[in-house]
N, C-alpha and C positions, 0 to 999 in steps of 0.2 A: 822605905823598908829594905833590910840586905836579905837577901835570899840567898843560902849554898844549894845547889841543883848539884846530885852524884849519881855514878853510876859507873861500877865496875866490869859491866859486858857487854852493853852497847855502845856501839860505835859512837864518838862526839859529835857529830853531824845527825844523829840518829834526829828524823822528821818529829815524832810526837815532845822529844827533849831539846831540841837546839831551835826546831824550826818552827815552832808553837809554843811551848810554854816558856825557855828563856824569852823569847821576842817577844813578846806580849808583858813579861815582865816587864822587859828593855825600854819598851815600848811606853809601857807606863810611868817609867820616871823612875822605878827602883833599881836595888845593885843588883848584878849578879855576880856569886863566884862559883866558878864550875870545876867540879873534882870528877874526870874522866880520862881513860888511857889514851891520851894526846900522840905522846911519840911510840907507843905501839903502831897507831892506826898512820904515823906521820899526818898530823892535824896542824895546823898554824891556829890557835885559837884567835877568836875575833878579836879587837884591840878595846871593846864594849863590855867586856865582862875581865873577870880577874881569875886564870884561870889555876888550877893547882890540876900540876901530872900525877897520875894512880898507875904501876902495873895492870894489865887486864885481868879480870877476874884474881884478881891481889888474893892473898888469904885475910885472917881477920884482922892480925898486926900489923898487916901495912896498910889493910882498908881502914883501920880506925887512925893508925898517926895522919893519910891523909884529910876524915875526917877532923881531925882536930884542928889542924890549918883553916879547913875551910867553913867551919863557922865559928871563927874568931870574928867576933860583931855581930853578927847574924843574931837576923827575929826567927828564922825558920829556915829546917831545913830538909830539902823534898829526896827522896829517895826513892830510883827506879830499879833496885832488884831488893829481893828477899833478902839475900843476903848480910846485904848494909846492914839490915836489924838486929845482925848480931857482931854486928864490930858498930854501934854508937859511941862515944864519947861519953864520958860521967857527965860531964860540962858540957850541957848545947842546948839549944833552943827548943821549942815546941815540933817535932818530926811528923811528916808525912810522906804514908807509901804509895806511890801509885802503881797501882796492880799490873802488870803487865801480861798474867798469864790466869790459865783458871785455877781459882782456890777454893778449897770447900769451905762452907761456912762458918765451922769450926774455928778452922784457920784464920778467917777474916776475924770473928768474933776475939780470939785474941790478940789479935795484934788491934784492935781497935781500943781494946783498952791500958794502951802502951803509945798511941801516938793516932793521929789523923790518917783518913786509910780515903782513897782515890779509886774508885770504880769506876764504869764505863756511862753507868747512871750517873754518879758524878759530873765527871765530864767525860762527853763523849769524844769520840774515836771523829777526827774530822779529816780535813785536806783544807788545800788551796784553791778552789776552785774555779777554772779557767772561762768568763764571763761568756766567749764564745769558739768555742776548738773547732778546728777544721774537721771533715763528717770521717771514718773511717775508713782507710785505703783497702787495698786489696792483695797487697806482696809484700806484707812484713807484719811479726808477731811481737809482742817485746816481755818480756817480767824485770820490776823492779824491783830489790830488794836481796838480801843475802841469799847467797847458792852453794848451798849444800845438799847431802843427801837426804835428811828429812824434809827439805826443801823443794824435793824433788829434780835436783839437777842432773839423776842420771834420765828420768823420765823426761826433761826439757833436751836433754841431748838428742836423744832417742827420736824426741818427735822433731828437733829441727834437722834429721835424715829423713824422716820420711816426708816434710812438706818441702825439700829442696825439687824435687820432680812439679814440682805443680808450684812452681815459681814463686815461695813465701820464703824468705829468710827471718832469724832470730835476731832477737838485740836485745842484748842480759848487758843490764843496769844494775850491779853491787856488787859489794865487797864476794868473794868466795872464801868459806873454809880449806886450810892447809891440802887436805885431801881432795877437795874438788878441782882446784887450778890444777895439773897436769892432762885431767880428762877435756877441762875448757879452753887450756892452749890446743892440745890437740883436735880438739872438735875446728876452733878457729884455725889454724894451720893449712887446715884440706877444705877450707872454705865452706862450713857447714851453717857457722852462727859465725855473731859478731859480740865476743863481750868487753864491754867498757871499762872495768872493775868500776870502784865505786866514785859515784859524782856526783857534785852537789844538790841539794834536791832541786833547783829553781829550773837547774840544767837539764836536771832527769824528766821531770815533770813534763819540759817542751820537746823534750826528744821521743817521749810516748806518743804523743799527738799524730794524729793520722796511720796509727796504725791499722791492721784489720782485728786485733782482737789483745785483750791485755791477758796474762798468763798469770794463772795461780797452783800450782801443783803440789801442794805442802800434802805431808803425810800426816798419816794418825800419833807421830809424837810430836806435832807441832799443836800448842795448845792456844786456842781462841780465834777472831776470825784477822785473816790478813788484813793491816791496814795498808796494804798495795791496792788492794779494790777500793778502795775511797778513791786512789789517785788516778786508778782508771775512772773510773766515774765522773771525778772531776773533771777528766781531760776528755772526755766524752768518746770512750772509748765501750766497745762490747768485751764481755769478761767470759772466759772458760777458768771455771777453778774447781776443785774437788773439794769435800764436802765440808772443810774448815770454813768455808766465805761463802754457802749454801746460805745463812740465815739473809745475808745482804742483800746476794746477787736473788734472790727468792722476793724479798723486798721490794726491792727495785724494781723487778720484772727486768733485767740488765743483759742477760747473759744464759750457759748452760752452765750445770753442775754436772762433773764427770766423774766416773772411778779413778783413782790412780792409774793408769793404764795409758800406753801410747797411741793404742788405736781409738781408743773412746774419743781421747784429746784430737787424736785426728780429725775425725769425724764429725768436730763439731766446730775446727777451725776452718774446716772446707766445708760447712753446711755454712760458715759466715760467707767464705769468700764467692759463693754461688750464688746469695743472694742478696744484692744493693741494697734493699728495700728492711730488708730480716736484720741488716748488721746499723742501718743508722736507724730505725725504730727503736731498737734493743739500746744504743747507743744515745740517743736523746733520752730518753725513760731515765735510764741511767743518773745522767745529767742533772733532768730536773729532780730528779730525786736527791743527788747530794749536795747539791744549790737549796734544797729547802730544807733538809737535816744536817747536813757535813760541813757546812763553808766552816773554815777556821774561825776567822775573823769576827762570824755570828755567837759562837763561845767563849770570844779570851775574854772580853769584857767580865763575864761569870765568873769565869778562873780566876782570874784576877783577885775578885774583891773575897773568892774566897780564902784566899791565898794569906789577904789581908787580915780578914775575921781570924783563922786560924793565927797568927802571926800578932792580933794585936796590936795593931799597929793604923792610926789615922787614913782612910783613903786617902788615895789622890788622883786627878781628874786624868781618865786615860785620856790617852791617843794615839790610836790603830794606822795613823795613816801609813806606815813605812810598810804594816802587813799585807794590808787592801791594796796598795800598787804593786804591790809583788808578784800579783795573781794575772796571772797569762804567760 
């Protein structure tokens, strides 16, 4: 099976698209070609897929010519923003959207009868999950994932001043919006946080591990829940996040849910580091929680063969093994 995987606003490295669903293609024995802003992001695409460069967020004529390239041959082809749906090609394959944000039903209801549509009931929201992480430290906070201001990164700045007194540093893992970097060099400059920019996920993953608490601060225009708490969870880490990642960390029994606010987040990163017992209870729960729902690996096999039936195209006998050593 040839598969075009596109996506004109997330990053090419982006976890639920590069790092689970091409792999798992890859992984199966089919092609991939990936139409994503490559030299926007400075990406070297993997030498395993056939990759075609898009402008970020392109408008609709240059998101469709690069469409066009890229499902020449292709059974199917998957598409992770709205947008794509309205720059398709006359000429392509059977399309599918995977939702990435929340859509009213409406909305779903029509686009499902125009192409294959991807929900979290579909396939779920997973991680990598690390078979055994070290238990949670006590002088260091981390968030992985884009930092911007609905992201909360003026409120991560904020709180990595007020937990420098009481011996916790920050470590911000992703890319940042135009307008965040100058407030993030300068937070790191006077020695406040430490950010990485963005890096690869296998790398971020282990650089979470043994923290005291994984960060989720997204505001109310960030729509659905962060898939960073999976990866806390998976790395067996305790989570403070406001009320976007409420349904998981609720779930789980993982963590606290906070207001947007600098003090609340305070308060609940210093109620972990007071108590050994509170942060690796919260922290195993965690764990076994997305070891028994989230592992990657337990869903691509499903993805897969859906991938197939919509596409048409003869199984063919997976094998996961390159995904499943990857985890730790």
């Amino acid at each position: 099976m040839r598969v075009c995987v596109a996506t004109v606003v997330h990053h090419p490295e982006d976890a639920r698209i590069m790092h689970r669903q091409i792999r798992a293609l890859l992984d199966a024995g089919h092609e991939v070609t990936y139409v994503a802003p490559f030299t926007y992001h400075n990406v070297t695409p993997t030498p395993r897929l056939t990759a075609v460069d898009v402008a970020r967020e392109a408008g609709p004529g240059r998101a469709r010519s690069a469409l066009r390239r890229g499902v020449r041959g292709a059974d199917l082809l998957l598409v992770h923003d709205a947008r794509l749906l309205r720059a398709l090609p006359y000429r392509r394959p059977p399309v599918v959207w995977d939702v990435r944000e929340d859509v009213s039903e409406a909305r779903l209801a029509r686009a499902a009868r125009r192409c294959h549509v991807i929900t979290p009931d579909v396939v779920p929201e997973a991680t990598l999950v690390a078979p055994d992480p070290p238990p949670p430290g006590e002088t260091r906070v981390v968030h992985i994932g884009r930092l911007s201001a609905a992201r909360g990164v003026n409120e991560l700045i904020g709180l990595a001043r007020r937990l420098a007194p009481h011996g916790i540093r920050m470590d911000l893992i992703g890319q940042a919006d135009p307008a965040a970097r100058p407030l993030l060099r300068d937070a790191q400059r006077v020695g406040l946080l430490d950010w990485f920019g963005h890096v690869p996920l296998r790398h971020a993953l282990r650089m979470a591990e043994g923290a005291l608490a994984g960060l989720s601060l997204a505001g109310p225009a960030v729509t659905g829940p962060p898939t960073k708490i999976l990866d806390y969870l998976g790395r067996g880490l305790p989570v403070v996040t406001t009320s976007q990642g409420a349904g998981v960390v609720e779930r789980a029994g993982c963590g606290f849910v906070v207001p947007l606010d600098v003090d609340a987040a305070l308060d609940a990163v210093l109620d972990l580091k007071e108590s050994p017992e509170l942060r690796r209870s919260l922290a195993a729960r965690g764990h076994a929680h997305a070891r028994a729902h989230h592992h990657w690996p337990d869903h691509a096999p499903a993805f897969v063969a859906r991938m197939e039936g919509w596409a048409g195209v003869p199984a063919r006998a997976p094998s996961f093994a390159v995904q499943s050593r990857s985890v730790g």
